[in-house]
Each structure stands twice: as structure tokens, then as C-alpha cells.
C-alpha positions in Angstrom: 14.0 62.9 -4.7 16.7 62.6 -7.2 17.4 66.2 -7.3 17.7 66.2 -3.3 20.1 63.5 -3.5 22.2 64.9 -5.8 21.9 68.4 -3.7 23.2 66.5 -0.5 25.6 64.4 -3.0 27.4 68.2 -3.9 28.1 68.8 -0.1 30.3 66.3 0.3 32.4 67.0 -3.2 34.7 68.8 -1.5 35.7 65.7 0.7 35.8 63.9 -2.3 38.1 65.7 -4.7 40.8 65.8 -1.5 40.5 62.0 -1.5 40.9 62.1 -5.1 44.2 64.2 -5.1 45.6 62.3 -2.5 44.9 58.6 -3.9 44.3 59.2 -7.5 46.9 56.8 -8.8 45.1 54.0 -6.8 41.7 55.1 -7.7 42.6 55.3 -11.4 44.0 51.5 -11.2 40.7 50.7 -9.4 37.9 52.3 -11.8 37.2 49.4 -14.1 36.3 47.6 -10.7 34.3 50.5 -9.6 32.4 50.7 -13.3 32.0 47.0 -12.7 30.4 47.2 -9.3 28.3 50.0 -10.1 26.9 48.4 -12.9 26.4 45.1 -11.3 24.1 47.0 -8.6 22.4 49.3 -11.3 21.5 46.0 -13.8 20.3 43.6 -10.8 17.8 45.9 -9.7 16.5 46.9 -13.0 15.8 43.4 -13.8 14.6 42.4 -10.2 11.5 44.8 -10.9 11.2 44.0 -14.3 11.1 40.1 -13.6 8.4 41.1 -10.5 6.2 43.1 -12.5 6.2 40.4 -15.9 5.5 37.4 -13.3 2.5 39.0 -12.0 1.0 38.8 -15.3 1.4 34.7 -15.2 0.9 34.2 -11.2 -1.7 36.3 -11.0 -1.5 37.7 -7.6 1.0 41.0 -6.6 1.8 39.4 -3.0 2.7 35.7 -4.0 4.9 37.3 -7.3 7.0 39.6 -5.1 7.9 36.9 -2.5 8.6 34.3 -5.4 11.1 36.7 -7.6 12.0 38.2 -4.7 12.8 34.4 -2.8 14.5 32.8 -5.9 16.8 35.9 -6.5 17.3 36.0 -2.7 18.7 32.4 -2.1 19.8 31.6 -6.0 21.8 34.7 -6.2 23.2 34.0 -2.2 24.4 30.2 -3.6 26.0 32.0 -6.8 28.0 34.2 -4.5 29.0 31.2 -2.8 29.8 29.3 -6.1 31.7 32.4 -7.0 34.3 32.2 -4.0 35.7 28.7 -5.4 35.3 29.7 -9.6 37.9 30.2 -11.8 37.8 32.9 -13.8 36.9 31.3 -16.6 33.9 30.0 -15.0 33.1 33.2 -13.7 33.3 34.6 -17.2 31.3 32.2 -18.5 28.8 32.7 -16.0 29.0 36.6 -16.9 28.1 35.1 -20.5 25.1 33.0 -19.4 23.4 35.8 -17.6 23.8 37.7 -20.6 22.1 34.5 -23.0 19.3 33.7 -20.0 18.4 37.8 -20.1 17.7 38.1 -23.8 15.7 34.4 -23.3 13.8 36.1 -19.9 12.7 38.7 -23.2 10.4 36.0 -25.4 9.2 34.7 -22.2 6.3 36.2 -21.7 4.8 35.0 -25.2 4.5 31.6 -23.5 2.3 33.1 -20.5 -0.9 32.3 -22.3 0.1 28.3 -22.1 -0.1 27.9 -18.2 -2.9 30.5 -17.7 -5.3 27.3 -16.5 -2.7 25.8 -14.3 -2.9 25.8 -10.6 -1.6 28.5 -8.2 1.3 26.2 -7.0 2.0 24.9 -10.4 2.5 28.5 -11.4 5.0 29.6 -8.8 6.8 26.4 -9.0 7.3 27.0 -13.2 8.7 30.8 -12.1 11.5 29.3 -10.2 12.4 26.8 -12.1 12.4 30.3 -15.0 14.4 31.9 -12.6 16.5 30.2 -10.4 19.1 30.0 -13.1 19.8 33.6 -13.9 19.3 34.6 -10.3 22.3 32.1 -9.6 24.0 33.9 -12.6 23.0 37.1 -11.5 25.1 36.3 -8.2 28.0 35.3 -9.2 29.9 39.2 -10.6 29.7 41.2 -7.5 31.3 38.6 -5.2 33.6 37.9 -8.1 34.9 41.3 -8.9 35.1 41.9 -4.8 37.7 38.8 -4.7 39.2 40.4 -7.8 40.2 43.7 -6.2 41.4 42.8 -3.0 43.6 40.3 -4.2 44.8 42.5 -6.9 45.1 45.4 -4.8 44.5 45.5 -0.9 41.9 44.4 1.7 40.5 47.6 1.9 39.3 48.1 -1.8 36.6 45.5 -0.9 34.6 48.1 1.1 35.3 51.1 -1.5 33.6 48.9 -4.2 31.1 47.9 -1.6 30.0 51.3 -1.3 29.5 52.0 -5.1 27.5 49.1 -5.5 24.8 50.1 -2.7 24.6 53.7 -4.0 24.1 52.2 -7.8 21.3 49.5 -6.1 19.8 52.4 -4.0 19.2 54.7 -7.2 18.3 51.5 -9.2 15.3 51.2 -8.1 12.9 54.4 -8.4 14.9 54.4 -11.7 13.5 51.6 -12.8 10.4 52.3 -11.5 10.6 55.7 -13.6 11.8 54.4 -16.7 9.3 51.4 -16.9 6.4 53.8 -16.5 7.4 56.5 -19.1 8.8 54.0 -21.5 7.8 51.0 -20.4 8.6 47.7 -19.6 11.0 46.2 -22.1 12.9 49.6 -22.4 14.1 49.1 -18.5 14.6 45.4 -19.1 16.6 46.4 -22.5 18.8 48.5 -20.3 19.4 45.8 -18.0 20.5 43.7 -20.6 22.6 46.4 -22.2 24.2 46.8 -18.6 25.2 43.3 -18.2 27.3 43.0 -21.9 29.0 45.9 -20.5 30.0 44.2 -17.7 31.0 41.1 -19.3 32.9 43.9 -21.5 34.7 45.3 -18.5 
């Protein structure tokens, strides 16, 4: 699949260098913002599956884990990216900063699975969110933020240009995370994740 992609990704190079020659000063100005996108995309859905796969461990049923991780990062992440249309950038930076703190956390979570293993269905799901509301509203806060950041630095129309590079990182985010969790396993893809997001808070 990758290898197709990148097949029907070489047919359109040709468009692309011409866009290149003929906006490369604005593009060059832009790139941190497209590194920053990209990466926000690539890092979510690395540790969306991640966080899916872990839970099922504790919950104890595939169907009921996807629909909680995949609710709390749904709504959470949706109220951070309205949070992040009225945050300073400090806030936003320290935001950045908690997702960071709350990812390496998310890491030792998993040696405290063995304490609720009794507890009711319910109960279960209901401890989950409350594990991952926070970074999900974290988690939601960059995109948006770096969005508002280059069209106000910049013009309207960089919004949908960063956009774009976010949905082709989130498209190939997941198969690769599917791929790297099953050759190397599961805390090497959430490692990466959390690698991904210092860079970010780098950038």
C-alpha cells in the first residue's frame, strides 16, 4: 500500500516542483508550520491506537475500548480546539508542555491495570476517561493553534495548505502505527509518539 502511494505520490511531482519555483519564498517562511502540522497529525494517531490497544487490556472488551478512546479523544480534543481559539500563547505552550508530561505518565499506566481488574464494566470505562480526557484535551489544542498561527502571520489561505499536510500525515499515521506496533511493539510506537510531540513543542 505504501509503495502504491508513494507511486501515485511521484505523478504529481511535477505539479509540485512548479508550485515550488513559483512560491518558494512563501513556502520556505511557512515550513516550520508545515513540520508542525505534519507532526501533530503523524503523533495523534500513533497514540490514538496505542491508547486503544493498552485500554483493551483493562476494559476488557475490543468494542466498548474503541468507542471509549475513541469518544474521549473525539469530544476532549474537539473542546481543546475550542479552548485553543481564545489561548494565549503561553497557554498554548504550556499546553504543548502538558501533553508532553501526561504522555510519558500514559507510559507507567499500565502497571496499575492489575488494581481495577475486579471492578465493574462501568467503573472501568468511567476510570479510562477520567485517564484520558486530559491529554485528549491537550492533544487538541496544537493543530487549531498553529492553524490560527499561520493565517494570521501570513494569509487566509495558508490555513488550508497546512490543512492538507495534516490529513496526509494522519492518513499514513495509522497503518504505520499499526506496522510499527506489530514488528516492534507497543511502547516503541508510543515512544515515537512521545518523541513526536517534544518536537513539536520544539518547533
Amino acid at each position: 500500500a505504501y509503495v502504491r502511494a508513494l507511486l501515485m505520490s511521484l505523478l504529481l511531482l511535477p505539479f509540485f516542483i512548479a508550485f515550488l519555483g513559483s512560491h518558494r519564498r512563501e513556502l520556505r517562511r511557512l515550513l516550520p508550520f508545515v513540520l508542525a502540522v505534519m507532526l501533530t497529525g503523524l503523533g495523534y494517531f500513533l497514540i490514538e491506537v496505542v491508547l486503544i490497544e493498552r485500554y483493551e487490556i483493562f476494559i476488557g472488551a475490543p468494542v466498548v475500548t474503541f468507542s471509549t478512546i475513541l469518544g474521549t479523544l473525539l469530544i476532549f480534543s474537539g473542546l481543546g480546539s475550542l479552548w485553543s481559539g481564545r489561548a494565549t500563547p503561553a497557554r498554548a505552550y504550556l499546553a504543548l508542555a502538558a501533553v508532553f508530561l501526561m504522555l510519558v505518565s500514559q507510559q507507567f499506566m499500565p502497571n496499575l491495570f492489575h488494581l481495577g481488574a475486579a471492578l465493574p464494566l462501568g467503573v472501568k470505562v468511567l476510570l479510562v476517561v477520567v485517564a484520558v480526557a486530559p491529554l485528549a484535551f491537550c492533544m487538541g489544542v496544537p493543530f487549531p493553534f498553529v492553524l490560527r498561527l499561520g493565517k494570521d502571520r501570513y494569509n487566509e489561505s495558508s490555513a488550508g495548505v497546512l490543512f492538507a499536510f495534516n490529513s496526509v500525515a494522519s492518513a499514513l499515521a495509522v497503518p504505520l502505527a499499526m506496522n510499527i506496533s506489530t514488528s516492534f511493539g507497543l511502547n516503541t510506537t508510543f515512544g515515537a509518539g512521545i518523541i513526536i510531540y517534544l518536537v513539536i513543542v520544539l518547533l
